[in-house]
N, CA, C and O atoms as a CHARMM CRD file, in Angstrom:
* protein
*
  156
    1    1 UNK  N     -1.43300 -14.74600  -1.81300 PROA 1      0.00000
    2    1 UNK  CA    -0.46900 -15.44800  -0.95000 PROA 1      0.00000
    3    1 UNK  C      0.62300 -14.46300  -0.49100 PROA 1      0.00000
    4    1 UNK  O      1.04600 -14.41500   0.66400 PROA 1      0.00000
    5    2 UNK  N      1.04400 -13.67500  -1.51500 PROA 2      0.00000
    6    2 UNK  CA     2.54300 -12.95100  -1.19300 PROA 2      0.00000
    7    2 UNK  C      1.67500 -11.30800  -0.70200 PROA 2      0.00000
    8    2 UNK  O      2.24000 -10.28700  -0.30900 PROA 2      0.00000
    9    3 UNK  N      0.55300 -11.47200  -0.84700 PROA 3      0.00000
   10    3 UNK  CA    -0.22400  -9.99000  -1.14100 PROA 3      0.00000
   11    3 UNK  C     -0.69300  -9.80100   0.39600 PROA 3      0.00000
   12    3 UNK  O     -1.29300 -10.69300   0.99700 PROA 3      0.00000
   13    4 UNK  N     -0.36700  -8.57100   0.96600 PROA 4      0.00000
   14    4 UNK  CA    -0.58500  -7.78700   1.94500 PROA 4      0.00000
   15    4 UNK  C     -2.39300  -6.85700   2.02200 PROA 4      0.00000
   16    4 UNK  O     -2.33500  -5.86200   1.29800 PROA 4      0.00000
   17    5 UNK  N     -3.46900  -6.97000   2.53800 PROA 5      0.00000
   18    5 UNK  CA    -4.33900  -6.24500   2.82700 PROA 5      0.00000
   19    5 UNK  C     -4.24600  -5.04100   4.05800 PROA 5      0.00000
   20    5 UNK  O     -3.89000  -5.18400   5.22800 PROA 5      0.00000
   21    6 UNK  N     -4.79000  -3.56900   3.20700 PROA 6      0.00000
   22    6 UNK  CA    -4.15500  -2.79800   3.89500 PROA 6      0.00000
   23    6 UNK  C     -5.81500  -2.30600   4.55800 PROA 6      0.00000
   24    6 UNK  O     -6.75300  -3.10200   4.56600 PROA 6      0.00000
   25    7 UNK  N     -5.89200  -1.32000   4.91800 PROA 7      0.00000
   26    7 UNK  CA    -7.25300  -1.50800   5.59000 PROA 7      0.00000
   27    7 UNK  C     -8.26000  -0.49300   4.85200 PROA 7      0.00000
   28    7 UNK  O     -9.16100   0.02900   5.50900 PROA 7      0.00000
   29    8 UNK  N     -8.10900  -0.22800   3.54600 PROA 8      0.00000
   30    8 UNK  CA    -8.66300  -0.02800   3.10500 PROA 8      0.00000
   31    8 UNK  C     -9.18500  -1.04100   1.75600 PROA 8      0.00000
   32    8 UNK  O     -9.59000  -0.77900   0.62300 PROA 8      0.00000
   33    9 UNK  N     -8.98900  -2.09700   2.38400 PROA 9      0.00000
   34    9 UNK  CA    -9.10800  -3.54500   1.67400 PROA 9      0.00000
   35    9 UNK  C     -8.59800  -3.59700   0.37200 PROA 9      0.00000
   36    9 UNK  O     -9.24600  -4.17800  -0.49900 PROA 9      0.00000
   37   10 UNK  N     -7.27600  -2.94500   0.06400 PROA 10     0.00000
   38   10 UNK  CA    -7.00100  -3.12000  -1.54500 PROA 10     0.00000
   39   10 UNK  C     -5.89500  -3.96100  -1.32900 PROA 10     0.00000
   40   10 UNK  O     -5.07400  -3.68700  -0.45300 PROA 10     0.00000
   41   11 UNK  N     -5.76600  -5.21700  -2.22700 PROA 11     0.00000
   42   11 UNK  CA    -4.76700  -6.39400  -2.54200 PROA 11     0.00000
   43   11 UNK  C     -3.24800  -5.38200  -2.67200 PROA 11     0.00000
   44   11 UNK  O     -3.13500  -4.60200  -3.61800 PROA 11     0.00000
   45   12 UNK  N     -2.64000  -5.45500  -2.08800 PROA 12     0.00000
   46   12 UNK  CA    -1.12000  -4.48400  -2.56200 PROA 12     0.00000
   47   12 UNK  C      0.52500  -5.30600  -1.98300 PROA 12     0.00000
   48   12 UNK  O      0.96300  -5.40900  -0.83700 PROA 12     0.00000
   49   13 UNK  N      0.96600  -5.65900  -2.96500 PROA 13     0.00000
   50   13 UNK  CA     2.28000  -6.37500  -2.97000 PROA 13     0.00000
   51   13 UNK  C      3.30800  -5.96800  -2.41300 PROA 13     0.00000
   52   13 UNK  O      3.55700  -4.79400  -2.69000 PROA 13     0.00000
   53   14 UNK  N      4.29200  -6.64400  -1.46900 PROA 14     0.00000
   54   14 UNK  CA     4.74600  -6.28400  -1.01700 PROA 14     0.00000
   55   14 UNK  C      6.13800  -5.52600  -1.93600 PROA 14     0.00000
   56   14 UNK  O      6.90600  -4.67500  -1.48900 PROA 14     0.00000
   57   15 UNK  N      6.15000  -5.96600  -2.92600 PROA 15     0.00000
   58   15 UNK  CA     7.50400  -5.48600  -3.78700 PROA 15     0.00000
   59   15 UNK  C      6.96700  -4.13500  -4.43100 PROA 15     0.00000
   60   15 UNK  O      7.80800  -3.27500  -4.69500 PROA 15     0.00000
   61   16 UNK  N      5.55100  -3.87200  -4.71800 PROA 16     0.00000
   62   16 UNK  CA     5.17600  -2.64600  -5.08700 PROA 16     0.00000
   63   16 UNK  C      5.40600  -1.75500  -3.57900 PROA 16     0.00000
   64   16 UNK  O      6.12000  -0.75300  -3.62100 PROA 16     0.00000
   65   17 UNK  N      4.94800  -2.05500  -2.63800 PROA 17     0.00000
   66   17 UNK  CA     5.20200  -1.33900  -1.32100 PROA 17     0.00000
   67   17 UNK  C      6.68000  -0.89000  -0.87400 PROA 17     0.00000
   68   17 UNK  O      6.87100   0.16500  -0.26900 PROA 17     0.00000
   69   18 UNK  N      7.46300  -1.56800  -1.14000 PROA 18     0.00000
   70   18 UNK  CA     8.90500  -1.57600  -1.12400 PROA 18     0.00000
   71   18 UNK  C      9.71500  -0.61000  -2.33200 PROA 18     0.00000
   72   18 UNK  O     10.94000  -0.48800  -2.34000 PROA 18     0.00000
   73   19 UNK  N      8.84200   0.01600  -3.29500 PROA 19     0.00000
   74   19 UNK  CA     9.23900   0.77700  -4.38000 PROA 19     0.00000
   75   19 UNK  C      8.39500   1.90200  -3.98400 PROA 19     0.00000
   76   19 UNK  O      8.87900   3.02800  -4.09400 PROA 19     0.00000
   77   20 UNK  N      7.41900   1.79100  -3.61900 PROA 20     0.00000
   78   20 UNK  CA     6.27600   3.20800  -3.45000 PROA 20     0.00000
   79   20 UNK  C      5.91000   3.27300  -4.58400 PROA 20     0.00000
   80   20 UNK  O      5.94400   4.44200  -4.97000 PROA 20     0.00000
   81   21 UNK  N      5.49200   2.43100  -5.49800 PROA 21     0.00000
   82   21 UNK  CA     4.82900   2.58500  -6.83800 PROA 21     0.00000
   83   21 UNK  C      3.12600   2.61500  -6.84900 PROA 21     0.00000
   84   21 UNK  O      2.36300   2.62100  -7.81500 PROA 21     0.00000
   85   22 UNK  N      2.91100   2.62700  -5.77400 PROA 22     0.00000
   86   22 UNK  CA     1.49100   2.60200  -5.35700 PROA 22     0.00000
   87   22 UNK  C      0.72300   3.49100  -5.52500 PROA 22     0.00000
   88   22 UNK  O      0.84100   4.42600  -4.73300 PROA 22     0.00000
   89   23 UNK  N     -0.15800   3.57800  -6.38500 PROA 23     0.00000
   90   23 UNK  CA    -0.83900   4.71800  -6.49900 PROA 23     0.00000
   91   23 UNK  C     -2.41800   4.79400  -6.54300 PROA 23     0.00000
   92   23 UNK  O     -3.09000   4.71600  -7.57200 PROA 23     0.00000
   93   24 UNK  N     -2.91300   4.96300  -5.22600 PROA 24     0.00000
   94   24 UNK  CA    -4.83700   4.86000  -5.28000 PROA 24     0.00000
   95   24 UNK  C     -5.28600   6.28000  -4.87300 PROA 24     0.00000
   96   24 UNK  O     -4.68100   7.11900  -4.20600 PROA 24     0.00000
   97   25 UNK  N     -6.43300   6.32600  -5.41600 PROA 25     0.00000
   98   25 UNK  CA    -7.20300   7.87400  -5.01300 PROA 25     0.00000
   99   25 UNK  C     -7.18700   7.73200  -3.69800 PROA 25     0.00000
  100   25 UNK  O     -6.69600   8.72400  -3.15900 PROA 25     0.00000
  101   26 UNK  N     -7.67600   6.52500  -2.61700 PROA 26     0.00000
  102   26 UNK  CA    -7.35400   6.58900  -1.83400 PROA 26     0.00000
  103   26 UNK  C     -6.88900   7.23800  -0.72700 PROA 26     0.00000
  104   26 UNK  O     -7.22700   8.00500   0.17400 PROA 26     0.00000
  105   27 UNK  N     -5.39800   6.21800  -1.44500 PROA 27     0.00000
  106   27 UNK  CA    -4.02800   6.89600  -0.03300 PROA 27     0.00000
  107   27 UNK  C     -3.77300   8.12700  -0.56100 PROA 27     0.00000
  108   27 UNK  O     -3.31800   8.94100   0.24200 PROA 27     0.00000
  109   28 UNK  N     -3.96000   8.54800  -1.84500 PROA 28     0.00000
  110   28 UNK  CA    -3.53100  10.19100  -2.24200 PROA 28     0.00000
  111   28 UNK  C     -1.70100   9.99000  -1.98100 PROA 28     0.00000
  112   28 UNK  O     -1.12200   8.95100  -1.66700 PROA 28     0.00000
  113   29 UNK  N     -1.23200  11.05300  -2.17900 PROA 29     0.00000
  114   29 UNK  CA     0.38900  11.46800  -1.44600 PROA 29     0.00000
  115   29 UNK  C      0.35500  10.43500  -0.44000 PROA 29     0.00000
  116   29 UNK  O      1.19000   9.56300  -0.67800 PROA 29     0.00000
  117   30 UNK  N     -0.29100  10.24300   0.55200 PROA 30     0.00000
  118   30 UNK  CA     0.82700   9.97000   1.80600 PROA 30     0.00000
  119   30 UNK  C      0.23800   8.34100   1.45100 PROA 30     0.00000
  120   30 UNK  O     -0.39100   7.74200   2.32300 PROA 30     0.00000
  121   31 UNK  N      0.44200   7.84900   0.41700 PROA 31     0.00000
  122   31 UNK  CA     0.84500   6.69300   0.26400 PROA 31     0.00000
  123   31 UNK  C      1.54500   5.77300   0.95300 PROA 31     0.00000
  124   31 UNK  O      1.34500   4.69500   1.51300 PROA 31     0.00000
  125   32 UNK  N      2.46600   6.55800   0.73500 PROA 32     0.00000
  126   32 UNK  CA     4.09100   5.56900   1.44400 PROA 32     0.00000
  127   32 UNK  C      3.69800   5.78400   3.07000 PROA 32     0.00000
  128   32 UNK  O      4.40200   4.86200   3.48200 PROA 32     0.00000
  129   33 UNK  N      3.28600   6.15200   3.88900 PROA 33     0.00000
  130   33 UNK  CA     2.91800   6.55700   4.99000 PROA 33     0.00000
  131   33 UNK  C      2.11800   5.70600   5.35500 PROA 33     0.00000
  132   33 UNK  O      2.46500   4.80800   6.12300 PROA 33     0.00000
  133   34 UNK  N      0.57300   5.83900   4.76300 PROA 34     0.00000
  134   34 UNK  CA    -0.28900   5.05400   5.35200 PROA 34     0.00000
  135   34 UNK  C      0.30100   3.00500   5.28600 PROA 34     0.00000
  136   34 UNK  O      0.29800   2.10100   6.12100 PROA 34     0.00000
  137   35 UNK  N      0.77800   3.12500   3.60900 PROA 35     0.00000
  138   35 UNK  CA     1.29300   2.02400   3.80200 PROA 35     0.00000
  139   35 UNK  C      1.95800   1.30900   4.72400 PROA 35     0.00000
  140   35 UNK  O      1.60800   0.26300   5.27200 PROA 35     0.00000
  141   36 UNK  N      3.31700   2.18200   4.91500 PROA 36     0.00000
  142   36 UNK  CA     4.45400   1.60700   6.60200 PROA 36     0.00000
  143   36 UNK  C      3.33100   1.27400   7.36200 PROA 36     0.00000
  144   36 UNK  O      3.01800   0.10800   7.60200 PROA 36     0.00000
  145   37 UNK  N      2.50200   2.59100   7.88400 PROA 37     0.00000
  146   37 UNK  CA     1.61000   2.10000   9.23300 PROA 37     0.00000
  147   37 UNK  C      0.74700   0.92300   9.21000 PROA 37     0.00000
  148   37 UNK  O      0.45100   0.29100  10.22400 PROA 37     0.00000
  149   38 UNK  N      0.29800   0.60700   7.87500 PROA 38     0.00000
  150   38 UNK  CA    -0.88700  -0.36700   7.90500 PROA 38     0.00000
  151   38 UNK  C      0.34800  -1.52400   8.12500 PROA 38     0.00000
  152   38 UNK  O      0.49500  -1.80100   9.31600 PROA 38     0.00000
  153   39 UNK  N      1.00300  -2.04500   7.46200 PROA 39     0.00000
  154   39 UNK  CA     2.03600  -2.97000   7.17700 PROA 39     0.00000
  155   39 UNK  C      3.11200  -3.04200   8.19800 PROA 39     0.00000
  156   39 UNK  O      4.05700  -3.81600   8.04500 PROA 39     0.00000
């Protein structure tokens, strides 16, 4: 409900997004980056 899909289809909260506590092999570093853009 409160949870944001980013386009690499992982469930990620908006209060974790808002801290940059996010951490997937993924996004690697530019975490906080891809996040803003997807969001």
């Amino acid at each position: 409900m409160d949870n944001r899909q980013n386009r690499q289809g992982l469930l990620v909260s908006p209060r974790l997004v808002q801290k940059g506590e996010i951490r997937t092999p993924g996004l690697k570093r530019s975490s906080r980056l891809d996040l803003q853009k997807c969001c």
